[in-house]
N, C-alpha and C positions, 0 to 999 in steps of 0.2 A: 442346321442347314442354313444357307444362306443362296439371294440368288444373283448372280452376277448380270452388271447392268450392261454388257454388252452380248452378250449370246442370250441370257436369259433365264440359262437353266441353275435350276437347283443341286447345288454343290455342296459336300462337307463342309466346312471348316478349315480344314486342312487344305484346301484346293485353294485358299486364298491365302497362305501363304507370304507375308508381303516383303516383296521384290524393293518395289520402292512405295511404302505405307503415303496414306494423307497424312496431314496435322495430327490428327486424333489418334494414330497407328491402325488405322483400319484398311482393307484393301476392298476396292470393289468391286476389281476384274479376276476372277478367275488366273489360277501361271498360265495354261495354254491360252487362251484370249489377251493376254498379255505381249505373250513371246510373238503370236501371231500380227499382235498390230505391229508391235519392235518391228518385225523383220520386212511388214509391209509398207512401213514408214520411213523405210532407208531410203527409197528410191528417189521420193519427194525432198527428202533432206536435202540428197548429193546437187538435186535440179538448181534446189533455190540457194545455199549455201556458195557453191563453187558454178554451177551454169554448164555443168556436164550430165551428158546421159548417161547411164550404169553401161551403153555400147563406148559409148568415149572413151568413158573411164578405164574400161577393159580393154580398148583399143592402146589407150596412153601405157597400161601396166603389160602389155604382151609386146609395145615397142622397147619398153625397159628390161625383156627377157622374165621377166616375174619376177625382181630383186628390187630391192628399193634401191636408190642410184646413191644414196650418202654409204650404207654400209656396206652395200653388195652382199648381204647375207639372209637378211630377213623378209617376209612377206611385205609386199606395199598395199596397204590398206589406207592410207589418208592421202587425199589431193590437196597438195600445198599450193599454195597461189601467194604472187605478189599483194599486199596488202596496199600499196599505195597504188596500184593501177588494178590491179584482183587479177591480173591474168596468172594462169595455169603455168605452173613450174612442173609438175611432176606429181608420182604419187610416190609417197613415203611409207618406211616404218611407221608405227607407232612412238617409239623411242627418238630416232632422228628429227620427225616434225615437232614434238615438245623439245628440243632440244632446241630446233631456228626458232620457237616459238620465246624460252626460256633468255637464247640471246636479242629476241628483237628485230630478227633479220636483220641483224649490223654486223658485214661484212671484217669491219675495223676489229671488232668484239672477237669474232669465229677464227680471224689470224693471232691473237694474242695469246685465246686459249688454245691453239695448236701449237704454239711456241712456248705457252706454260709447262704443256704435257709433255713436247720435245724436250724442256729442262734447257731452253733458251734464251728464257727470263733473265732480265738486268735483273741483279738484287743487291741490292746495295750493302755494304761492309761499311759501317759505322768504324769510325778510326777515331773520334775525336766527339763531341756535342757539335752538332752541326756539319761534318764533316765526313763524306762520306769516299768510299773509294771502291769503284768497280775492281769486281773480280777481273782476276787476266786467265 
């Protein structure tokens, strides 16, 4: 038996479980005292993070029809924001916000890989050392 320091009560072993363990691999919140802070500590996140209330943000994802606005397919779950000013872009996929995340929000970056993907890409033809020749 063990007892977990946030409810108090005396729990299995098995009830601690570790989600995400200390240093040592030991857990000392109970899963449900766990899942319960998780899910209470989103609200505080999205406040100080991005500067929206969970109504904003619900406001912003039911103006977007409930689709994230890059794929048109999936859940919008993350509020992307400008990084040099932080204002509010939208709320994204998962997948699409590590994507502007992965290019850096450089615009220059996000036309080159659309143009790689199109198969628009210069590639250059080696003709010679030193010498190259665009494809026609």
């Amino acid at each position: 038996m063990k007892r977990c320091v946030r409810c108090g009560e005396w729990k299995p072993r098995a009830a601690f479980a570790p989600e995400r363990p200390n240093l040592d691999g030991s857990q000392r919140h109970c899963r449900s005292c766990a899942t319960r802070y998780r899910c209470r500590a989103m609200e505080p996140q999205h406040r100080k993070c991005d500067g929206l209330t969970v109504a904003e943000r619900d406001a912003l994802i039911k103006g977007q029809r409930g689709l994230c606005v890059i794929c048109l397919d999936a859940e919008p779950v993350h509020v992307d924001h400008d990084h040099e000013t932080g204002k509010v872009r939208g709320v994204l996929c998962f997948s699409c916000n590590a994507a502007l995340g992965q290019f850096k929000d450089r615009p220059d970056v996000l036309r080159r890989a659309a143009k790689y993907l199109e198969g628009i890409v210069w590639k250059p033809i080696l003709e010679a050392p030193g010498v190259y020749r665009r494809p026609s």
